[in-house]
C-alpha positions in Angstrom: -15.8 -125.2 14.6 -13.7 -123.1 16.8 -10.5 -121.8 15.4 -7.1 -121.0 17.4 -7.7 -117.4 17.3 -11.0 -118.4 19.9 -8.8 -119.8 22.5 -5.6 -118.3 22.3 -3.9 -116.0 24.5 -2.6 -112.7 22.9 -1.5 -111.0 25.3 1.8 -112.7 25.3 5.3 -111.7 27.4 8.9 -112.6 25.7 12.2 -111.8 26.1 14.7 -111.0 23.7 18.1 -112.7 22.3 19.4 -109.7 24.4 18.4 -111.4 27.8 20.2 -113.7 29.8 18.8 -116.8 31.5 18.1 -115.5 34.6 16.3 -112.7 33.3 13.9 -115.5 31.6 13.7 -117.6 34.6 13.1 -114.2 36.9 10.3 -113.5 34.2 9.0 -116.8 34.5 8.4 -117.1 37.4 6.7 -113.2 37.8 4.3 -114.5 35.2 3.5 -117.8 36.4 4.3 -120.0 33.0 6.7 -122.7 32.4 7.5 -120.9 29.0 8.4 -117.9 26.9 9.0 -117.5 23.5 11.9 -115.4 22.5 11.4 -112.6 19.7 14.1 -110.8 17.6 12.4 -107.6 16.2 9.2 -109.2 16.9 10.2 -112.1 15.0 9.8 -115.1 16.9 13.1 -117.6 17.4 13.1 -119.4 20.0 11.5 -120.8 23.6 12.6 -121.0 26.5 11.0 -123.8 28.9 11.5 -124.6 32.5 12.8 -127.6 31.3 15.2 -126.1 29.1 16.7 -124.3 32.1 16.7 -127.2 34.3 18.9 -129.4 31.3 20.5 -127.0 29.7 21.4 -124.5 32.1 21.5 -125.9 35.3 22.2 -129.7 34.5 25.3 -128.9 32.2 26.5 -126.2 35.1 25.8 -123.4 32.3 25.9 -120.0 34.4 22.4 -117.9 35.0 24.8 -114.9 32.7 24.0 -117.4 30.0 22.6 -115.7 26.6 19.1 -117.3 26.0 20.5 -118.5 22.7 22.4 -121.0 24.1 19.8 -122.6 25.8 16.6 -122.1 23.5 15.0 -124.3 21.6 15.2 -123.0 17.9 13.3 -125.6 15.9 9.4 -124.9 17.4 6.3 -125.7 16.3 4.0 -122.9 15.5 0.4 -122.5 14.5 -1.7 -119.7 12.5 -5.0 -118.3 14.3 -6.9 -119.4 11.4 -6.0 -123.1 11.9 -8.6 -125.1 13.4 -8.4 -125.6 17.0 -8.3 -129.7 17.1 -6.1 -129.5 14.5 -3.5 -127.2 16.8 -4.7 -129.9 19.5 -3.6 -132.7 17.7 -0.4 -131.1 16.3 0.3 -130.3 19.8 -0.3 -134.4 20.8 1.7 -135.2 17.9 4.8 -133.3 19.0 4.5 -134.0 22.7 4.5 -130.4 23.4 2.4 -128.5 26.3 2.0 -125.0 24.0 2.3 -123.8 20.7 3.4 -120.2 19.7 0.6 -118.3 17.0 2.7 -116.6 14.5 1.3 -114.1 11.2 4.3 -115.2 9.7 7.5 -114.7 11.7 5.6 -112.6 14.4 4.2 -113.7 17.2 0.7 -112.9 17.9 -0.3 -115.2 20.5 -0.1 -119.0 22.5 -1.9 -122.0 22.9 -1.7 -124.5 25.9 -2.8 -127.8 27.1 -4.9 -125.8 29.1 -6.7 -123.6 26.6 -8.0 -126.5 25.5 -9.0 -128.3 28.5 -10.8 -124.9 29.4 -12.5 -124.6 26.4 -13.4 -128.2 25.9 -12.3 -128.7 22.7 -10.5 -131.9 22.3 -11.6 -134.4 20.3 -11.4 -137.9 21.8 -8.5 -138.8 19.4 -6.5 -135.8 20.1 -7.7 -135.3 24.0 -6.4 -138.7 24.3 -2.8 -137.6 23.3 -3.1 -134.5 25.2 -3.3 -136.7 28.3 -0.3 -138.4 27.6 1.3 -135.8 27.3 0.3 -134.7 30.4 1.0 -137.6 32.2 4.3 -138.7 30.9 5.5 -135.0 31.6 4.8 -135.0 35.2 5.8 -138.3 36.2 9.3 -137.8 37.4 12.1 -139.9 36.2 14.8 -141.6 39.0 
């Protein structure tokens, strides 16, 4: 049974309550990812999603000078790397969310996404299932 730590990604960029939003979206868009989790002293607080940007920022005519704060999601879902890895897919199904930050306590230590598990094949039918909603009720766009 493969556990969170086997799929994870621990190399893992952040920025910092210190940043702005267009340092984030700047950062973003460097690495590639539609995410990144904001640390205080290696403690993690927050995420920032391209979707947060896009309502929060943008949307409500919130400047790029904006503090991440004011845009981050606080309340997050986290995992260990000991939990189970369909457990972490499931929790990730249940919550509607495309990645989960790994914490050893406050600190963040790694990330799981919709694609880890697609690339490792580890959904279970219940779980992949939900993942695929996800998925496609995420990229439809709304008019």
């Amino acid at each position: 049974m493969d556990k969170v730590r086997d799929i994870m990604t621990d190399s893992v960029d952040s920025c910092s309550l210190l940043d702005n939003v267009f340092e984030v979206a700047v950062k973003m868009k460097d690495l590639n990812v539609g995410a990144i989790p904001i640390v205080d002293n290696e403690k993690l607080v927050g995420m920032i999603t391209d979707r947060d940007i896009v309502l929060r920022c943008v949307a409500e005519k919130n400047p790029p000078s904006s503090k991440v704060e004011k845009i981050m999601s606080k309340d997050i879902v986290t995992i260990t790397k000991d939990m189970d890895a369909h457990e972490a897919a499931t929790l990730m199904a249940n919550h509607q969310v495309r990645r989960l930050p790994v914490v050893d306590g406050d600190k963040l230590i790694g990330i799981v996404s919709l694609g880890d598990f697609a690339v490792h094949h580890l959904t279970d039918q219940k779980a992949g299932e939900a993942l695929s909603e996800i998925s496609e009720t995420n990229s439809h766009v709304q008019h």
